[in-house]
N, CA, C, O and CB atoms as a CASP TS submission, in Angstrom:
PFRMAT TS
TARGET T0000
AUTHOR 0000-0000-0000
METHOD Language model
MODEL 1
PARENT N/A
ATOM      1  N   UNK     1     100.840  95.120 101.034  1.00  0.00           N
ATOM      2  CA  UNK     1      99.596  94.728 101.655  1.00  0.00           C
ATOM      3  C   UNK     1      99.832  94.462 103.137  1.00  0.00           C
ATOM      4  O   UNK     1     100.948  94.041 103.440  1.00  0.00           O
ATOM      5  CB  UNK     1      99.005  93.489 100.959  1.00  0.00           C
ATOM      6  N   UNK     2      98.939  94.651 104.096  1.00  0.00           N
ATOM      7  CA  UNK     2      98.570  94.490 105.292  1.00  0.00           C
ATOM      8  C   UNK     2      98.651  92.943 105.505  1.00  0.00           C
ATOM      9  O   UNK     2      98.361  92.090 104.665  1.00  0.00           O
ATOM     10  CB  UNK     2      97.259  95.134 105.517  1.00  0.00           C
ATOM     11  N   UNK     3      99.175  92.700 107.005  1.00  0.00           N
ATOM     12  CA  UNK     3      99.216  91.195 107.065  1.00  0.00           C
ATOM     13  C   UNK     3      98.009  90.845 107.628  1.00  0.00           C
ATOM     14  O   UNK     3      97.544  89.705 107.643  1.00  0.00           O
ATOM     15  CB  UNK     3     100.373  90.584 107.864  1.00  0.00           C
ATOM     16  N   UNK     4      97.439  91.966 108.150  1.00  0.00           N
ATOM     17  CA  UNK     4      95.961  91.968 108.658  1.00  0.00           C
ATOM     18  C   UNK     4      94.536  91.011 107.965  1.00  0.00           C
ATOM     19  O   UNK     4      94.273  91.147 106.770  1.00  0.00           O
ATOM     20  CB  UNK     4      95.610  93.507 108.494  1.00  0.00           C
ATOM     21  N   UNK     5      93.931  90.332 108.604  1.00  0.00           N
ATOM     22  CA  UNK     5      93.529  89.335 107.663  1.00  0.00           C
ATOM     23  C   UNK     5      91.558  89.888 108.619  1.00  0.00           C
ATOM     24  O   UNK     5      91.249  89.754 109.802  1.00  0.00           O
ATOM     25  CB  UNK     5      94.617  87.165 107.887  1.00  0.00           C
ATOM     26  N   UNK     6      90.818  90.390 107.601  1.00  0.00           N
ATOM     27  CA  UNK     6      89.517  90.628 108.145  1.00  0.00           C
ATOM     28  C   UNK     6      88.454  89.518 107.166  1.00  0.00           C
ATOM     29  O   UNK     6      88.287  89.441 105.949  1.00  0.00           O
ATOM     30  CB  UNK     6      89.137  92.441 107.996  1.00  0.00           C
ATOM     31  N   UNK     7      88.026  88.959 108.001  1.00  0.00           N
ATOM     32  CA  UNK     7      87.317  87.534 107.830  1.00  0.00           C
ATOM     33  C   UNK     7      86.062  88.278 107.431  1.00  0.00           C
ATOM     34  O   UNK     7      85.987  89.360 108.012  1.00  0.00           O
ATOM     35  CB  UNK     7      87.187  86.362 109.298  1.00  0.00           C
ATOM     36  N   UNK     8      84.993  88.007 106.563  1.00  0.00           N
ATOM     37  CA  UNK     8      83.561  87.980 106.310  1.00  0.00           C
ATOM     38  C   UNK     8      82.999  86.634 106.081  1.00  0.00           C
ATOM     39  O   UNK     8      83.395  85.854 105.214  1.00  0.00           O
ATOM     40  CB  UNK     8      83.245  88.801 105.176  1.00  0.00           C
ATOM     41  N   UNK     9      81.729  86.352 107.206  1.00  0.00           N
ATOM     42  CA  UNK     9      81.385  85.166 106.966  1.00  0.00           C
ATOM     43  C   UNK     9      80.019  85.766 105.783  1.00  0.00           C
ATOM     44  O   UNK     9      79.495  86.879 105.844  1.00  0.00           O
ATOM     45  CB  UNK     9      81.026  84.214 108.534  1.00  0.00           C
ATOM     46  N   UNK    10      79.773  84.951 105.030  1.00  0.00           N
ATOM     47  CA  UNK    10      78.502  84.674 104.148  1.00  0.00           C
ATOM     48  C   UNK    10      76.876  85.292 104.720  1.00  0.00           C
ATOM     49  O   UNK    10      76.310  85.148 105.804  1.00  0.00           O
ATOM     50  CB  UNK    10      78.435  82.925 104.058  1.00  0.00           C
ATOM     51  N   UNK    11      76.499  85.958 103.560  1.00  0.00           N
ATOM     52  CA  UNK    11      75.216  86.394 104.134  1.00  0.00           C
ATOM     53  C   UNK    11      74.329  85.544 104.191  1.00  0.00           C
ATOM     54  O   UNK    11      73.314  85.791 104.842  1.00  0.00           O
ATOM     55  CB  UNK    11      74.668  87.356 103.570  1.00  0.00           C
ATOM     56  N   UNK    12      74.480  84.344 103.533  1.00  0.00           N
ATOM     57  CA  UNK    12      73.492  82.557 103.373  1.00  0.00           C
ATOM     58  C   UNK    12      73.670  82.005 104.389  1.00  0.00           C
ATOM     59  O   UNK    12      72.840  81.136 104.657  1.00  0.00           O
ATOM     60  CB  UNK    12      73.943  81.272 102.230  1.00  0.00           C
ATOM     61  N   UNK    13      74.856  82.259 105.444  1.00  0.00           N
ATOM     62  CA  UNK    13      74.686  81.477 107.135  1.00  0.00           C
ATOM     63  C   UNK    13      74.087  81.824 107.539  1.00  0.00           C
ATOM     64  O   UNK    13      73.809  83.017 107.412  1.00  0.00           O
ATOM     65  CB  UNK    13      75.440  81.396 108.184  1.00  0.00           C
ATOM     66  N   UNK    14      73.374  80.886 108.432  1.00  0.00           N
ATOM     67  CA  UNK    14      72.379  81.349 109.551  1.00  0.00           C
ATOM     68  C   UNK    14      72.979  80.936 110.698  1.00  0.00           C
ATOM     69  O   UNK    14      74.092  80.423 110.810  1.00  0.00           O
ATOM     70  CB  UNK    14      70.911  80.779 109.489  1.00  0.00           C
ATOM     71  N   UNK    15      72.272  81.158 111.451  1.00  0.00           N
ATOM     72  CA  UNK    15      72.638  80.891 113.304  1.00  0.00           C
ATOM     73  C   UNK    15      72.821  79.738 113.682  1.00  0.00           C
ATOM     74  O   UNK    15      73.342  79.518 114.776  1.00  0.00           O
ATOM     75  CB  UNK    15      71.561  81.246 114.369  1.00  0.00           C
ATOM     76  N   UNK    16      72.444  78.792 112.883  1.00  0.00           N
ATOM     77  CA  UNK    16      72.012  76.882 112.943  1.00  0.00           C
ATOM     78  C   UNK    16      73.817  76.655 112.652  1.00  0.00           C
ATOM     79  O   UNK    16      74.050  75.456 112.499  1.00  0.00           O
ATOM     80  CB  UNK    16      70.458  75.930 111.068  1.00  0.00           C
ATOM     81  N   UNK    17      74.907  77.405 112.564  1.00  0.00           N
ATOM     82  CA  UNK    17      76.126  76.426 112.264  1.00  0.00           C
ATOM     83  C   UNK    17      75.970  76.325 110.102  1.00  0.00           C
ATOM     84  O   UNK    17      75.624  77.178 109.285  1.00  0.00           O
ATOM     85  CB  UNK    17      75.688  74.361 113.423  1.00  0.00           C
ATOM     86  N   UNK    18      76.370  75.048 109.960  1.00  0.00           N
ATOM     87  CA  UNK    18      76.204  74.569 108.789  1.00  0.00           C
ATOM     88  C   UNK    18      77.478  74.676 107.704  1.00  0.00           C
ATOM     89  O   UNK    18      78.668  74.930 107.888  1.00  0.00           O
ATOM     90  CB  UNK    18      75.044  75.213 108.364  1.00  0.00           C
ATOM     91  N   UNK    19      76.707  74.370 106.489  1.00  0.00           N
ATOM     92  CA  UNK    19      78.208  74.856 105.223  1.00  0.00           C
ATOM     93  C   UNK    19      78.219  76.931 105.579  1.00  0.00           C
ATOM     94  O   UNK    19      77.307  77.753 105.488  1.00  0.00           O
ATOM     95  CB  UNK    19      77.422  74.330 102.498  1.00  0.00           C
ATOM     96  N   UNK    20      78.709  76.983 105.712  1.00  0.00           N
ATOM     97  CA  UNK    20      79.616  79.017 105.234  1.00  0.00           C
ATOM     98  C   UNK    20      80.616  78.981 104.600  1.00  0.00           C
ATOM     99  O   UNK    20      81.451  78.086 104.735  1.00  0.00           O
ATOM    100  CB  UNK    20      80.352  80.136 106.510  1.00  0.00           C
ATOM    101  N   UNK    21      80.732  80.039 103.710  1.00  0.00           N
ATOM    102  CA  UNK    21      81.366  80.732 103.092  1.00  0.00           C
ATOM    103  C   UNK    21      82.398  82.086 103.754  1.00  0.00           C
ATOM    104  O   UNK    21      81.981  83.244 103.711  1.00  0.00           O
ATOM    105  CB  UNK    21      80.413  81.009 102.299  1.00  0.00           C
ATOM    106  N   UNK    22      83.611  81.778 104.283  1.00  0.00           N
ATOM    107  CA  UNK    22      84.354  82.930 104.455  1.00  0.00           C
ATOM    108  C   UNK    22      85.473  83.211 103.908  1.00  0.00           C
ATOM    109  O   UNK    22      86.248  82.318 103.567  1.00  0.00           O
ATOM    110  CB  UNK    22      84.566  83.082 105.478  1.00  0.00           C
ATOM    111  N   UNK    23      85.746  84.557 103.730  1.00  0.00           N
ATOM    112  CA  UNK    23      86.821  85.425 102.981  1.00  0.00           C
ATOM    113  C   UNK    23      87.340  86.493 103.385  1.00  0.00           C
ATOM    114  O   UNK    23      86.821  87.578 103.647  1.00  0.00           O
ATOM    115  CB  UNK    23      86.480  85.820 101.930  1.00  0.00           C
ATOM    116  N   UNK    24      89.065  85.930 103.454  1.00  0.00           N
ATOM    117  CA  UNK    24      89.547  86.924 104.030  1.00  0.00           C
ATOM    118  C   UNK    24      90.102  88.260 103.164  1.00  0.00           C
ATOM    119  O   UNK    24      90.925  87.900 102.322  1.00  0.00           O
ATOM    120  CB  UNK    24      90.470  86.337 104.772  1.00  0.00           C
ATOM    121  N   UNK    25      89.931  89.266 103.163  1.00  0.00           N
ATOM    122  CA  UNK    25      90.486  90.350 102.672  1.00  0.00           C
ATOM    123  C   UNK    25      91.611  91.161 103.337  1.00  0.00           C
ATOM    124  O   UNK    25      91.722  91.114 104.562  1.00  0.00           O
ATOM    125  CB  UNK    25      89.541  91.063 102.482  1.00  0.00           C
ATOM    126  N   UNK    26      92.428  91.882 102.614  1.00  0.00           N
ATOM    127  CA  UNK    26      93.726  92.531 102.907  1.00  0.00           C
ATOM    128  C   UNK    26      93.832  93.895 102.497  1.00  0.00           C
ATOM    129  O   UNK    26      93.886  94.283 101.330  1.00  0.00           O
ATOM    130  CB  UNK    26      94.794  91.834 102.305  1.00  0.00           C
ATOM    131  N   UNK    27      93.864  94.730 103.719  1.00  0.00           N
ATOM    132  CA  UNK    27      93.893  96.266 103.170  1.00  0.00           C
ATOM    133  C   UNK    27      95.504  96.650 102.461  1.00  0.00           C
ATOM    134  O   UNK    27      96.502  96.033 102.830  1.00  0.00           O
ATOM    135  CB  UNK    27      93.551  97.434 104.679  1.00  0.00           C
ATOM    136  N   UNK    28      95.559  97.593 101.558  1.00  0.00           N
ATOM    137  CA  UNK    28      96.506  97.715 101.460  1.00  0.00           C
ATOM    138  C   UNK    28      97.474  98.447 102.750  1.00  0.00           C
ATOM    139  O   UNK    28      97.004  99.042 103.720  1.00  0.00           O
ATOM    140  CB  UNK    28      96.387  98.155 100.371  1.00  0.00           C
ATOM    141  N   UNK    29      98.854  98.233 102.476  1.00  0.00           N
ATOM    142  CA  UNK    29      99.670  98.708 103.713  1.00  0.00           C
ATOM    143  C   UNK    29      99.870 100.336 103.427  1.00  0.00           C
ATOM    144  O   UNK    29     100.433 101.152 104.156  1.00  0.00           O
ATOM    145  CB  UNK    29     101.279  97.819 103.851  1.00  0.00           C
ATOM    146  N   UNK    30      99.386 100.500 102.448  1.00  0.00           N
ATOM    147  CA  UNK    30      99.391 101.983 101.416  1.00  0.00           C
ATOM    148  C   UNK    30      98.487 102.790 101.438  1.00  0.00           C
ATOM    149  O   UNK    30      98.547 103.848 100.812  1.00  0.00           O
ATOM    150  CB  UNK    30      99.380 101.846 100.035  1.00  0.00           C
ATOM    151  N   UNK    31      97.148 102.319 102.403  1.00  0.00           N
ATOM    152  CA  UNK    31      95.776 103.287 102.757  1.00  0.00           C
ATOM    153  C   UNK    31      95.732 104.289 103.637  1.00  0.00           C
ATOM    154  O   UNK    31      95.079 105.333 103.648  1.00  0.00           O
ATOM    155  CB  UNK    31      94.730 102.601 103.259  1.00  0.00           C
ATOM    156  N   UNK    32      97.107 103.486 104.932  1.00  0.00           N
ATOM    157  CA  UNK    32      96.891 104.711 105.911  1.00  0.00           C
ATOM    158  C   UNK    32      95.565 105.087 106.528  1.00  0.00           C
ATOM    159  O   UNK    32      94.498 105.047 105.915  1.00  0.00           O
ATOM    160  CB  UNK    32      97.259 105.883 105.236  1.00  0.00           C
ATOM    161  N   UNK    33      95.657 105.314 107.308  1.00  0.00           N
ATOM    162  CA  UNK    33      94.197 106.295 108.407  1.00  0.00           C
ATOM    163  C   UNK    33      93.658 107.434 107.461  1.00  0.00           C
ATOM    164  O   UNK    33      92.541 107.880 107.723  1.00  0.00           O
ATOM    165  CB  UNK    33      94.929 107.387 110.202  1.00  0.00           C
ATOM    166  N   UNK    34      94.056 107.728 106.840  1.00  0.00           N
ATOM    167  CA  UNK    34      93.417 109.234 106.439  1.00  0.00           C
ATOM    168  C   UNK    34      92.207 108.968 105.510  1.00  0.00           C
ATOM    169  O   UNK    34      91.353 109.814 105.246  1.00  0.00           O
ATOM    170  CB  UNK    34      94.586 110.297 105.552  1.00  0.00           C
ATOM    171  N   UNK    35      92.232 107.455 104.954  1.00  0.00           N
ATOM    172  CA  UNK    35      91.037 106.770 103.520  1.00  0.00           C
ATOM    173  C   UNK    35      91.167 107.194 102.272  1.00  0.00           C
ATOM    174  O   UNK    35      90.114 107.103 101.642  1.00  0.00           O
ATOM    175  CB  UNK    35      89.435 107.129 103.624  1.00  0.00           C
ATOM    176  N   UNK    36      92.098 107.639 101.657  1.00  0.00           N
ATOM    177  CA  UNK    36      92.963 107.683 100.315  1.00  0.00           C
ATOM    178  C   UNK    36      91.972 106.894  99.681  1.00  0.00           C
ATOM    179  O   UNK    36      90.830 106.636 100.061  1.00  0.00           O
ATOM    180  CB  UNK    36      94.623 107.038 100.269  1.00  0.00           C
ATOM    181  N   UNK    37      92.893 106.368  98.121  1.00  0.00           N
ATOM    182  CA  UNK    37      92.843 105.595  97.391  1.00  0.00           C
ATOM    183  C   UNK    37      93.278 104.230  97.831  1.00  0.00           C
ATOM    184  O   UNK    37      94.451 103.862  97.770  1.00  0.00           O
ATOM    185  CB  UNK    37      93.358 106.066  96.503  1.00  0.00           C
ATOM    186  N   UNK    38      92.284 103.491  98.278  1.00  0.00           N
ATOM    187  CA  UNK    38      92.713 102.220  99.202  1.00  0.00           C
ATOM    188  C   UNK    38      91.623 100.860  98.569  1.00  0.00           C
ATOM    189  O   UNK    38      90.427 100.794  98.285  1.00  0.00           O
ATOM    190  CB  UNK    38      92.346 102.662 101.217  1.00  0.00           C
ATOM    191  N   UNK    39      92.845  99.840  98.547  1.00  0.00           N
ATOM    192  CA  UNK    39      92.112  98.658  97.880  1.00  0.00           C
ATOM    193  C   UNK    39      92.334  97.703  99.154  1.00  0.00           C
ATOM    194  O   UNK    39      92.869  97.998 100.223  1.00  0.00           O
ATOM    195  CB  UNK    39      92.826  98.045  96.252  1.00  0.00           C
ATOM    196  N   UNK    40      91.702  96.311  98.698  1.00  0.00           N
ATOM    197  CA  UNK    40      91.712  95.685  99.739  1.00  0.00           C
ATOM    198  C   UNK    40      91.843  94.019  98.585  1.00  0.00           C
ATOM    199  O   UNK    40      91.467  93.994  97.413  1.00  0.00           O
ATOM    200  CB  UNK    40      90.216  96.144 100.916  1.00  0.00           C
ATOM    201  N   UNK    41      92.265  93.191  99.105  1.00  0.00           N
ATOM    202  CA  UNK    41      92.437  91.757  97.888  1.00  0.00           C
ATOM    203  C   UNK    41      92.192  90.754  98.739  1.00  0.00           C
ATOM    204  O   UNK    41      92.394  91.089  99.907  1.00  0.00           O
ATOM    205  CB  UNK    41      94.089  91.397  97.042  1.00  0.00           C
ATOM    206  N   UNK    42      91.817  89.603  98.589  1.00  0.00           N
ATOM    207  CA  UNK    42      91.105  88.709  99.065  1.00  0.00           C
ATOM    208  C   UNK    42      91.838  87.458  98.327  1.00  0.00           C
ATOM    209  O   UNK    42      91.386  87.419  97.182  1.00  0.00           O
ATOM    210  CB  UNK    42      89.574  88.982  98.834  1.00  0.00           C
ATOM    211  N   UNK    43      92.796  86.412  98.526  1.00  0.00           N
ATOM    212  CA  UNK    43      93.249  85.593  97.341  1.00  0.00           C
ATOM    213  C   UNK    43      92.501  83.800  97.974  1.00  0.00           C
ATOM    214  O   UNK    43      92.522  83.442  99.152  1.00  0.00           O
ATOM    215  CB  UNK    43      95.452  85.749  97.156  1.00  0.00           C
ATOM    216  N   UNK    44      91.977  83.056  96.917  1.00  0.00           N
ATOM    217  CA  UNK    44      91.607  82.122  96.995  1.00  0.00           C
ATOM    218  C   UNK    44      92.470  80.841  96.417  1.00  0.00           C
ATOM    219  O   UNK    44      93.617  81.101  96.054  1.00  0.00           O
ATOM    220  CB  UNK    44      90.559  82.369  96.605  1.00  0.00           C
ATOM    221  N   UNK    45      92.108  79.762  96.325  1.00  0.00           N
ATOM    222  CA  UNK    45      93.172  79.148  95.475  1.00  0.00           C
ATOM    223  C   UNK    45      93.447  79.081  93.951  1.00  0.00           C
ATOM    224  O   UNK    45      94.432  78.886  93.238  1.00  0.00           O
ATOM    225  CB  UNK    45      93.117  78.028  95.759  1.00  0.00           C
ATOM    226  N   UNK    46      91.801  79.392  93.736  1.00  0.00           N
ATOM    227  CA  UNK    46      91.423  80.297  92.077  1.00  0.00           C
ATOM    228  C   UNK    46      91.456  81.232  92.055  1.00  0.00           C
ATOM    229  O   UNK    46      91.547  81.302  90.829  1.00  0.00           O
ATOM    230  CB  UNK    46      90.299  80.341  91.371  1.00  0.00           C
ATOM    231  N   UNK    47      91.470  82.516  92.447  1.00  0.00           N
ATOM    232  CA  UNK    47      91.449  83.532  92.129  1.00  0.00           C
ATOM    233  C   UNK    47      91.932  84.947  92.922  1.00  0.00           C
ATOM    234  O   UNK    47      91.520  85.184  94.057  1.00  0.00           O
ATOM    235  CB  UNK    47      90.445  83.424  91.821  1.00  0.00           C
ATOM    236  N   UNK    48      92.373  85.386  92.579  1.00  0.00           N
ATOM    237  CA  UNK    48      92.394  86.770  93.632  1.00  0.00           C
ATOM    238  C   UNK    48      91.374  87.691  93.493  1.00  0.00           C
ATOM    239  O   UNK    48      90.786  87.575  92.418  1.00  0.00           O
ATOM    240  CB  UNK    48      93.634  87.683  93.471  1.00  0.00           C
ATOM    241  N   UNK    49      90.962  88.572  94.218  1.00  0.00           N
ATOM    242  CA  UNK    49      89.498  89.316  94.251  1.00  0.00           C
ATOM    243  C   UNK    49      90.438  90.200  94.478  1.00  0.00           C
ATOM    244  O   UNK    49      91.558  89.902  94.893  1.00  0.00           O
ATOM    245  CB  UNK    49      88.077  89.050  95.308  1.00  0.00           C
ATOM    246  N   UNK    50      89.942  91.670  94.149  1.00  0.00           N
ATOM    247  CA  UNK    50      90.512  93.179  94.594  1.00  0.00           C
ATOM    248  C   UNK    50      88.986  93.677  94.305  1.00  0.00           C
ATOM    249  O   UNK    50      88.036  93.307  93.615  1.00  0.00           O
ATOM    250  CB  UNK    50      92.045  94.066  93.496  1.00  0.00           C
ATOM    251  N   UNK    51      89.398  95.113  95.561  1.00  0.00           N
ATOM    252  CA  UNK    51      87.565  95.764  95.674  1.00  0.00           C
ATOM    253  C   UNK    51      88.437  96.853  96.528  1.00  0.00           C
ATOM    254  O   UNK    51      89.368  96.741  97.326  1.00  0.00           O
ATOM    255  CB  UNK    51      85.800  94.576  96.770  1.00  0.00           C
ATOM    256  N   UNK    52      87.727  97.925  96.009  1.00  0.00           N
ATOM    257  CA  UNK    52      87.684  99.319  96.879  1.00  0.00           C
ATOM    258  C   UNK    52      87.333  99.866  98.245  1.00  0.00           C
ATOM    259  O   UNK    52      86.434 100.575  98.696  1.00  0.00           O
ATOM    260  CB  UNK    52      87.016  99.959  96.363  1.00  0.00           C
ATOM    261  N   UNK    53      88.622  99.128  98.819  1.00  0.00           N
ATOM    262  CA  UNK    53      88.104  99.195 100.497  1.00  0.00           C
ATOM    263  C   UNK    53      86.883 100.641 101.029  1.00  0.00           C
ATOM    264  O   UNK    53      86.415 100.616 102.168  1.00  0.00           O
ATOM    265  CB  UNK    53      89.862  99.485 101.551  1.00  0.00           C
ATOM    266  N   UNK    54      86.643 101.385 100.389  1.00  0.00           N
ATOM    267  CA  UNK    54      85.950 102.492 100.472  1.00  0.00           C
ATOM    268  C   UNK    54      84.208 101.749 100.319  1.00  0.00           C
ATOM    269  O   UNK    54      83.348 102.047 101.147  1.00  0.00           O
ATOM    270  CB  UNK    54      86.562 103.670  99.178  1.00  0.00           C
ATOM    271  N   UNK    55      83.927 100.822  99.197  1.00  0.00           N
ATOM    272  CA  UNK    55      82.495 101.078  98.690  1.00  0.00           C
ATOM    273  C   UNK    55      82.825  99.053  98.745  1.00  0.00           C
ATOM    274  O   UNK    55      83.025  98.363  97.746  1.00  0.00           O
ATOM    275  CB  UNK    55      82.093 102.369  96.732  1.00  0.00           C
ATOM    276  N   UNK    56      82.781  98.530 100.256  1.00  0.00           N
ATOM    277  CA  UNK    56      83.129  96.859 100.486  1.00  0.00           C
ATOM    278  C   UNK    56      81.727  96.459  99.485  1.00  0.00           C
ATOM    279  O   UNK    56      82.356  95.966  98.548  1.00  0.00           O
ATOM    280  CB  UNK    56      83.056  96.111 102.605  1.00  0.00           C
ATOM    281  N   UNK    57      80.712  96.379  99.193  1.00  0.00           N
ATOM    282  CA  UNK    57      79.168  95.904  98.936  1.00  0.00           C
ATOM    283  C   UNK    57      79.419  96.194  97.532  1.00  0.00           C
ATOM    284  O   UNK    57      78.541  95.789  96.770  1.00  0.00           O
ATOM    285  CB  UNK    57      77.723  96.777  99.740  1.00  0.00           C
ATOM    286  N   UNK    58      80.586  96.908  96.916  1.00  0.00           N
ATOM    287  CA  UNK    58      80.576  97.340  95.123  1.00  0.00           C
ATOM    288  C   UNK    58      80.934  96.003  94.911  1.00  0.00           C
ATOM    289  O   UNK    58      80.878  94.930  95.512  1.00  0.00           O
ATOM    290  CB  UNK    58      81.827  98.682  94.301  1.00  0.00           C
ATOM    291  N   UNK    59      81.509  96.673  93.322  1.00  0.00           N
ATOM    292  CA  UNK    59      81.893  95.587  92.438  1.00  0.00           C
ATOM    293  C   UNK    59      83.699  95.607  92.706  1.00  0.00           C
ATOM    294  O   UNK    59      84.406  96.498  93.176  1.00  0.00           O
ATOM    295  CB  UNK    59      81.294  95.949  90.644  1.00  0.00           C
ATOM    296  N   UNK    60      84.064  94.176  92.169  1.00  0.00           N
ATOM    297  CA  UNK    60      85.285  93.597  92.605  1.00  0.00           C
ATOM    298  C   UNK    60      86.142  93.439  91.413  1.00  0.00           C
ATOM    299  O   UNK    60      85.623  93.301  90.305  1.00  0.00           O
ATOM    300  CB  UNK    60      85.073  92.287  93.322  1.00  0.00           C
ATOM    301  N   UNK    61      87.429  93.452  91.573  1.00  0.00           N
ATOM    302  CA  UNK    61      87.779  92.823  89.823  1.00  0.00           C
ATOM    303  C   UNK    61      88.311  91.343  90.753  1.00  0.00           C
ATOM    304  O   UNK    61      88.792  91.261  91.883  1.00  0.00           O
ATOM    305  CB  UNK    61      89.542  93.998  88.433  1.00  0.00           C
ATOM    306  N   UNK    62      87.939  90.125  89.585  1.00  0.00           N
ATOM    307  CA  UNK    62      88.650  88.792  89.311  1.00  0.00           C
ATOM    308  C   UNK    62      90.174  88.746  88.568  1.00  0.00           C
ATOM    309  O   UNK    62      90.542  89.321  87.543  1.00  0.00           O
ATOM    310  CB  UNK    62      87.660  87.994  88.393  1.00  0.00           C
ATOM    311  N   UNK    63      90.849  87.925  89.393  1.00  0.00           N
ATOM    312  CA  UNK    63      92.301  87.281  88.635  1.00  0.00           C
ATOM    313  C   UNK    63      93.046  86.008  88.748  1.00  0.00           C
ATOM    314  O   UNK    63      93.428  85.512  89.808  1.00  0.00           O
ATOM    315  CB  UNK    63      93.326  88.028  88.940  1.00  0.00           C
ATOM    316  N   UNK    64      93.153  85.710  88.018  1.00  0.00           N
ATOM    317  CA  UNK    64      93.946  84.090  87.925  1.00  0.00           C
ATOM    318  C   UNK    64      94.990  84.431  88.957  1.00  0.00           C
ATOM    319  O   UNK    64      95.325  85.610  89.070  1.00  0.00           O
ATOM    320  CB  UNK    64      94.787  83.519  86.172  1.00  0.00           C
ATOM    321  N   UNK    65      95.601  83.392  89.814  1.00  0.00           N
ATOM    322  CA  UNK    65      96.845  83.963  90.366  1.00  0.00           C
ATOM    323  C   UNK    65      98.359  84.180  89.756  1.00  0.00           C
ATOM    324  O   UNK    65      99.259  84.732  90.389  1.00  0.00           O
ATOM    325  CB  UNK    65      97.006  83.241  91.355  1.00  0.00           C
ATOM    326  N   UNK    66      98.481  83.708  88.556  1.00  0.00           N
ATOM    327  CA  UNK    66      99.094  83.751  87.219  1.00  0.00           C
ATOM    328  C   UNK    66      98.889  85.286  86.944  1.00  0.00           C
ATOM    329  O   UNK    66      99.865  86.004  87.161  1.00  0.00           O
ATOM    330  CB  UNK    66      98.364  82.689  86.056  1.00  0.00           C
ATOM    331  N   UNK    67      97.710  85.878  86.481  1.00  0.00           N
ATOM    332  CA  UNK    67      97.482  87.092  86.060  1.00  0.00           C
ATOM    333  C   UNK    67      98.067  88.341  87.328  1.00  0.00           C
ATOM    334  O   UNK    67      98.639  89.407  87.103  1.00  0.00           O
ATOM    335  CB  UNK    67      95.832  87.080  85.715  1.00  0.00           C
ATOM    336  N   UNK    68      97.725  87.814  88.500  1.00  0.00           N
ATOM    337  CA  UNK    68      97.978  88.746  89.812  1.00  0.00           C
ATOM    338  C   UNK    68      99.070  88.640  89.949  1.00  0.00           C
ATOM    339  O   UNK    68      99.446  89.778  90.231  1.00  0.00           O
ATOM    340  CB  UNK    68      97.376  88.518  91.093  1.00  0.00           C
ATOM    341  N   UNK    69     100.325  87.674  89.936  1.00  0.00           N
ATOM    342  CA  UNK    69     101.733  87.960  90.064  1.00  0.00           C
ATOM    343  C   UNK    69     102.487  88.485  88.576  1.00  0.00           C
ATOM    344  O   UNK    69     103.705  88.646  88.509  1.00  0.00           O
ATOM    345  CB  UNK    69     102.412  86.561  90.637  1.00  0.00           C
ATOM    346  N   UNK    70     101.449  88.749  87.271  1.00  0.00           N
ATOM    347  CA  UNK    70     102.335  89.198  86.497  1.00  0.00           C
ATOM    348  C   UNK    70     102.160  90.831  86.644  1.00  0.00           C
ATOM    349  O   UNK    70     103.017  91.714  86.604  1.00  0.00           O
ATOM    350  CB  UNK    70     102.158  88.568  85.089  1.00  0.00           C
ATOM    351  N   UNK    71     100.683  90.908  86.835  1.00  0.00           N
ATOM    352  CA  UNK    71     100.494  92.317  87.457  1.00  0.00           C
ATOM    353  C   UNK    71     101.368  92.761  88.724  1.00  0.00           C
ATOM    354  O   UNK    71     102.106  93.741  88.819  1.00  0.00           O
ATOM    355  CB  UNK    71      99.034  92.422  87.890  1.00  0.00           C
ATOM    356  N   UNK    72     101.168  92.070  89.386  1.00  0.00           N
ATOM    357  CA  UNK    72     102.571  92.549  90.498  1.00  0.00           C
ATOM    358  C   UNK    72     103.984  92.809  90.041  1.00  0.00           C
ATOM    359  O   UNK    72     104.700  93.732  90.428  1.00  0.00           O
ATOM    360  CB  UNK    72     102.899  91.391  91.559  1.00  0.00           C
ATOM    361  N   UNK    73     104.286  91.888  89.181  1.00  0.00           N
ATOM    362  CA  UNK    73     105.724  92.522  89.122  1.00  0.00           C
ATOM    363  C   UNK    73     105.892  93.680  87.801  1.00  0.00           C
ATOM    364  O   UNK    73     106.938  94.215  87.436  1.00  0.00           O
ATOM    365  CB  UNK    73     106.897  91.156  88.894  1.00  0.00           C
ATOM    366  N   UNK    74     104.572  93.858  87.261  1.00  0.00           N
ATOM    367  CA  UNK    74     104.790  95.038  86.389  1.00  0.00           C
ATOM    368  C   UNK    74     104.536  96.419  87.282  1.00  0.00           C
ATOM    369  O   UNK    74     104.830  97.501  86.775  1.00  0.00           O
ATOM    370  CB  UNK    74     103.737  94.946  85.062  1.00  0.00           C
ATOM    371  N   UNK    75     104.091  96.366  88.358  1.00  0.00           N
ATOM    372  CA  UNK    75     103.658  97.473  89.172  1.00  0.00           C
ATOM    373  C   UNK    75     105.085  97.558  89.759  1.00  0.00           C
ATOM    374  O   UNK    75     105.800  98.559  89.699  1.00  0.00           O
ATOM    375  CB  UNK    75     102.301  97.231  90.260  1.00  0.00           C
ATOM    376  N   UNK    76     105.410  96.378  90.336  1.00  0.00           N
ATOM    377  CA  UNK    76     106.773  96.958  90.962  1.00  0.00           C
ATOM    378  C   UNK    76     107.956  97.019  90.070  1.00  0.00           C
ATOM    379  O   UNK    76     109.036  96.894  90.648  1.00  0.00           O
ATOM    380  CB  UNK    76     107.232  96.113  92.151  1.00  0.00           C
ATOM    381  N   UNK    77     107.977  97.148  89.070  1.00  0.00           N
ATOM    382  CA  UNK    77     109.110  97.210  88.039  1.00  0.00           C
ATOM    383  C   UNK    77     109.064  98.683  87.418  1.00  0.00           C
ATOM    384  O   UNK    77     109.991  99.079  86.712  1.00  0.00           O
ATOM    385  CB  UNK    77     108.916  96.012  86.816  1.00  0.00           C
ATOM    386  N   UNK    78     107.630  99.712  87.790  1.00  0.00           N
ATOM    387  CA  UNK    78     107.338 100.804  87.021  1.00  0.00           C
ATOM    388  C   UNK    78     107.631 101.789  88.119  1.00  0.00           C
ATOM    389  O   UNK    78     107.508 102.997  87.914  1.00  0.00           O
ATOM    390  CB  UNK    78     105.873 100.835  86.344  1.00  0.00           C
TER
END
């Protein structure tokens, strides 16, 4: 993953300041310029988010961070 950190603030802020909602997402370091097969992950203190840097407004998958480092080390073990 990219150490690159792209912030989205909340579509519920307004201009007044206030509570927001932001999230940072991470392209993979594996997308390259050309727009491949490219994800992007977002980790919170609950959960990790992954979404198809291609279609940002789709749907996302959810993961425990438990579930995301066992998935990690089965990806890098294969």
């Amino acid at each position: 993953m990219s150490s690159d950190l792209v912030w989205f603030k909340s579509s519920y802020s307004g201009n007044e300041g206030g509570e927001c909602v932001e999230i940072a997402w991470r392209k993979s370091s594996h997308s390259g310029d050309e727009g491949g097969n490219c994800v992007e992950v977002a980790e919170t203190t609950s959960a990790v988010l992954v979404r198809d840097s291609k279609d940002k407004s789709g749907p996302h998958l959810t993961f425990t961070p438990d579930a995301w480092q066992s998935f990690l080390a089965f990806a890098q073990s294969a």
